[in-house]
C-alpha positions as CSV (number, residue, x, y, z in Angstrom):
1,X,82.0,86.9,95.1
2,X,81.4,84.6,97.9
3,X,85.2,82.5,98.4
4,X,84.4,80.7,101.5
5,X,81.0,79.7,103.0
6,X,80.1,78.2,106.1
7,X,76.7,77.0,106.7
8,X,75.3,75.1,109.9
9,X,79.0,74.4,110.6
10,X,79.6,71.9,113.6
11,X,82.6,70.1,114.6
12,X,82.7,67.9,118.0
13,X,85.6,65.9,119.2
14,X,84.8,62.7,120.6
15,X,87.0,62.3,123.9
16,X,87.9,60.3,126.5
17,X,85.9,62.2,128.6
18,X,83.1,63.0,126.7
19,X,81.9,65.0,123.5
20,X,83.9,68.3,123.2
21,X,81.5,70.9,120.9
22,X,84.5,73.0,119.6
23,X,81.7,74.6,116.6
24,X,78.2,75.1,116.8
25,X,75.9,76.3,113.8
26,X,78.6,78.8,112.3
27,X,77.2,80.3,109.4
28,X,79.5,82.6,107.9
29,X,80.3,84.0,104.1
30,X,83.7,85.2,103.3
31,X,83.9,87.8,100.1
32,X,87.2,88.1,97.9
33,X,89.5,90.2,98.6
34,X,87.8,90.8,102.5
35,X,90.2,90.8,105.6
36,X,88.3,89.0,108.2
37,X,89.4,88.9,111.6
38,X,88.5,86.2,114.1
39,X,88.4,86.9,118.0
40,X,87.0,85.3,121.1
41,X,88.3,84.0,124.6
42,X,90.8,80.8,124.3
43,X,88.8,77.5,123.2
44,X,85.9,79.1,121.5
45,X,86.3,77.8,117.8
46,X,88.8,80.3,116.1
47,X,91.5,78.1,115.0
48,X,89.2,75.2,115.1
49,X,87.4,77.3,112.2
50,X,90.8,77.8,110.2
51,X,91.5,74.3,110.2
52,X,88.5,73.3,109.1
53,X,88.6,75.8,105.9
54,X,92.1,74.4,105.5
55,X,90.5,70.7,106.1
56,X,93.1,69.9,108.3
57,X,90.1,69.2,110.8
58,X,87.0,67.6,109.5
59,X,83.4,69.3,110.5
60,X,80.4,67.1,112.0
61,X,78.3,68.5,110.4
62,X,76.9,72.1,108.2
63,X,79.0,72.7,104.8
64,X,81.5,74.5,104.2
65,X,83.2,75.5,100.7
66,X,86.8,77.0,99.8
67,X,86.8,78.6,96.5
68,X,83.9,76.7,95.6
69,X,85.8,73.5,96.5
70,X,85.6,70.8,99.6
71,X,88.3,72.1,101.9
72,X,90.2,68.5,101.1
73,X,90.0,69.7,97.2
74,X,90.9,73.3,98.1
75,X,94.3,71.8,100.1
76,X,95.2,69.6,97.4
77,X,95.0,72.7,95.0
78,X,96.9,74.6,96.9
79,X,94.4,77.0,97.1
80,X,95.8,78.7,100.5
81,X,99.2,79.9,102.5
82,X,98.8,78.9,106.3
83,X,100.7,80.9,109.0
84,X,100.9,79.7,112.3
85,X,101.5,80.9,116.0
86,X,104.9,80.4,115.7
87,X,107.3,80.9,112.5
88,X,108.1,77.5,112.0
89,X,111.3,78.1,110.0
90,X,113.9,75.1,110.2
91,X,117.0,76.2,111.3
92,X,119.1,74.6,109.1
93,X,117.6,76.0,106.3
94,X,118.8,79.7,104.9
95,X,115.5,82.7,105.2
96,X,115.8,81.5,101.2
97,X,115.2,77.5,101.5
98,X,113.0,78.4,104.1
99,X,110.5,80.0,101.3
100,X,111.7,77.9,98.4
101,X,110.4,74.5,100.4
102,X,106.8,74.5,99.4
103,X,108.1,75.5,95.9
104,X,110.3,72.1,95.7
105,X,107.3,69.9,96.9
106,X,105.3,71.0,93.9
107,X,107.4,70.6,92.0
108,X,108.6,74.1,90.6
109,X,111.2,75.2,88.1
110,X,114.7,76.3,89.4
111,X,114.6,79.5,87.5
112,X,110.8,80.1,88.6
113,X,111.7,79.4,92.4
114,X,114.2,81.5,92.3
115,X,112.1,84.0,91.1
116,X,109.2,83.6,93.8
117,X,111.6,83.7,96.0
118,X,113.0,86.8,95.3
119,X,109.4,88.5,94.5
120,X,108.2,87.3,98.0
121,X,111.1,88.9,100.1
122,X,110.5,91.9,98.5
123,X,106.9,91.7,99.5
124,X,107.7,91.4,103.5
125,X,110.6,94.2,103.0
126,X,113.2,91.3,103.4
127,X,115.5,91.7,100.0
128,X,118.7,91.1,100.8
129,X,118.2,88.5,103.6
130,X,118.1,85.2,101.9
131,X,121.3,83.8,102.7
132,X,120.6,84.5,106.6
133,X,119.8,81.5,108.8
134,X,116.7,82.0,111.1
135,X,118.7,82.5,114.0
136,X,120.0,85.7,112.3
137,X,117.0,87.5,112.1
138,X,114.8,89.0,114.6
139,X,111.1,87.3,116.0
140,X,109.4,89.9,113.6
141,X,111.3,89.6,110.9
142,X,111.4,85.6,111.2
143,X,107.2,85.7,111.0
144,X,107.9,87.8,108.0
145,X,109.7,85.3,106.2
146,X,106.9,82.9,107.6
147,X,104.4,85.1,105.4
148,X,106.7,85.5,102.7
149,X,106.9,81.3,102.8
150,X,103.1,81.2,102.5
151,X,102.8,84.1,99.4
152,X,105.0,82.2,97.3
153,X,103.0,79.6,95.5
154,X,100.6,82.9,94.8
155,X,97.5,81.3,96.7
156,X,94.0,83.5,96.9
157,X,93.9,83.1,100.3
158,X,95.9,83.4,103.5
159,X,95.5,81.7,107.0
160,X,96.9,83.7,109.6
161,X,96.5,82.0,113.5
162,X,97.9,84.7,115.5
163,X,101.0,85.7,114.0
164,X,101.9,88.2,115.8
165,X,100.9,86.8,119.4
166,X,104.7,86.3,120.4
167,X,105.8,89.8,119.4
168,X,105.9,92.8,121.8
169,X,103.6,96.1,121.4
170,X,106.0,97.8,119.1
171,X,107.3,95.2,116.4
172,X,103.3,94.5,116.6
173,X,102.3,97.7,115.7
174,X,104.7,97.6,112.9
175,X,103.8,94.4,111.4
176,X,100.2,95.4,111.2
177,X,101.2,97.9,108.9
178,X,103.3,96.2,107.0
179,X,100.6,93.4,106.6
180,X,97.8,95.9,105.6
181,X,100.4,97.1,102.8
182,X,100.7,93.7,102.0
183,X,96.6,92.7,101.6
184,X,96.5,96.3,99.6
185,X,99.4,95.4,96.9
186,X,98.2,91.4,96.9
187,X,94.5,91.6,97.0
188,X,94.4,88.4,98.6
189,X,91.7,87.1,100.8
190,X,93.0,87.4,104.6
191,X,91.2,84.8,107.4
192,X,93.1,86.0,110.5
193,X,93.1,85.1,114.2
194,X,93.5,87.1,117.2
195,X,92.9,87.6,120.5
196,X,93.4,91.3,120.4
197,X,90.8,94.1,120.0
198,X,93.3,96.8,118.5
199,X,94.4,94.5,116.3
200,X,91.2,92.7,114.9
201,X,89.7,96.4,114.6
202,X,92.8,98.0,112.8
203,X,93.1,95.3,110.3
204,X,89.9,93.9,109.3
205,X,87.1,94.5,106.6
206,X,85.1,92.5,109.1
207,X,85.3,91.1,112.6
208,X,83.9,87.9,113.4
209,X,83.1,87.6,117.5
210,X,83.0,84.0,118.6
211,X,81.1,83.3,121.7
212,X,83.1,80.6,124.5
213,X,82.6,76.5,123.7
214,X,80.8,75.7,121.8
215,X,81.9,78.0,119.8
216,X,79.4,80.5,118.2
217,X,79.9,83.5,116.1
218,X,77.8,86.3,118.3
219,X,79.0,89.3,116.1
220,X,80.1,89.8,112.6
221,X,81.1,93.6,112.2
222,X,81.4,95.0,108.5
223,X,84.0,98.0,109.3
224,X,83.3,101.3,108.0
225,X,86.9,102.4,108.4
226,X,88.9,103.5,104.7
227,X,91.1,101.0,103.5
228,X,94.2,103.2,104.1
229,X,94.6,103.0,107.6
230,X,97.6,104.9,109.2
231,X,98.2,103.6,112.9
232,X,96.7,107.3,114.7
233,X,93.2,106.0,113.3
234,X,93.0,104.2,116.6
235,X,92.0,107.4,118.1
236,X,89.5,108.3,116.2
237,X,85.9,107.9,116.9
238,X,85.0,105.4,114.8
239,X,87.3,102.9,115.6
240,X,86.7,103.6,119.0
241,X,83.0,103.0,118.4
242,X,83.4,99.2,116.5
243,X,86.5,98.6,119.6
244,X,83.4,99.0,121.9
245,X,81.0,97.1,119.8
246,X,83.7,94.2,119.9
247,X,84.3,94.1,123.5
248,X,80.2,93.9,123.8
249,X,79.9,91.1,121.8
250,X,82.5,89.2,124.0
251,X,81.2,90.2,126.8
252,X,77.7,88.7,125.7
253,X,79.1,85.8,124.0
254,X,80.5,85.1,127.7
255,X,77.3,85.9,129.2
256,X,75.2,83.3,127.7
257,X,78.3,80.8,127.7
């Protein structure tokens, strides 16, 4: 089942000094339940692309559908969690108010925020930490409680723009996992950005390689790999082989740039 299509997509800014092509004819389909990476050199479309699925941008011209919906209709239905580069927690605001914020906006029971608060720290492994202030809590465990922010309204998809970016090699490493545990036990639909090769390979269901502006997708990459994926499968062959495949397609995308 198709969730989000892209067809013809084209979205230029009109500047000061001149037209700025940020997408070019992106034709894309997204199936339920897929994990689908995004990666390319800075400026070539990727976020541009997630806004425009969360219609926080508006495209030029092409379609493109969330859930069978506008992107306008799909944010008004909350049909998607959005997590940014940064965590974006307010500081004033407990790990717990953090995550019950969108909850209170729409309006949400006490008792039933309560309880998607509490079922949504034990999805990031944070139980136990909702009384803590931001500040408390590590830069890995803070994007957790990002994540945890975005599950809690029980959307079918989530937007990730380079969570991780920030973090060092380690917590990384670790949050990869922990986020592939997470797309396993939610079976939600994951649209993530990166600008790492590891990363986009050991996660995704498929890769999407976006050429520099105007941004172009010059690979999509349906990955053989099994769904249980412990972190050593980066040595073996065949993730070597689509980490290779990757890096060609960028290099080409550059080339014809």
């Amino acid at each position: 089942m198709t969730i989000i299509s892209a067809k013809d997509l084209n979205l230029t800014f009109q500047t000061n000094d001149g037209p700025v092509h940020a997408l070019k004819d992106v034709n894309l389909d997204v199936s339920k339940g897929e994990f689908v990476s995004f990666i390319g050199p800075s400026g070539c479309g990727k976020t541009t692309f997630l806004r425009c699925v969360a219609g926080l941008e508006t495209p030029t011209g092409g379609t493109l559908t969330v859930d069978g919906m506008t992107p306008d209709e799909a944010r008004r239905a909350r049909a998607y969690g959005y997590v940014f580069q940064a965590a974006g927690l307010y500081p004033w605001r407990t790990i717990g108010g953090n995550i019950r914020l969108p909850l209170e906006i729409m309006g949400y029971s006490a008792a039933e925020k309560d309880r998607r608060v509490k079922e949504t720290l034990e999805l990031v492994d944070l139980a136990g930490f909702e009384q803590k202030y931001p500040w408390q809590l590590s830069g890995g465990m803070q994007q957790r409680a990002s994540i945890a922010r975005a599950l809690s309204f029980d959307a079918d998809i989530l937007l990730m723009d380079e969570p991780f970016g920030a973090l060092d090699e380690i917590v990384r490493d670790r949050l990869n996992e922990e986020l592939l545990r997470l797309w396993a036990r939610t079976e939600k639909t994951m649209l993530f950005v990166t600008h790492s090769i590891p990363e986009a390979v050991y996660l995704s269901t498929k890769i999407v390689v976006m050429s520099p502006r105007p941004g172009r997708i010059s690979d999509v990459i349906d990955s053989p790999l099994p769904k249980e994926r412990p972190l050593d499968i980066r040595d073996s062959r065949e993730f070597i082989e689509i980490a290779h495949r990757v890096r060609e397609g960028l290099r080409a995308g550059m080339e014809a740039a």
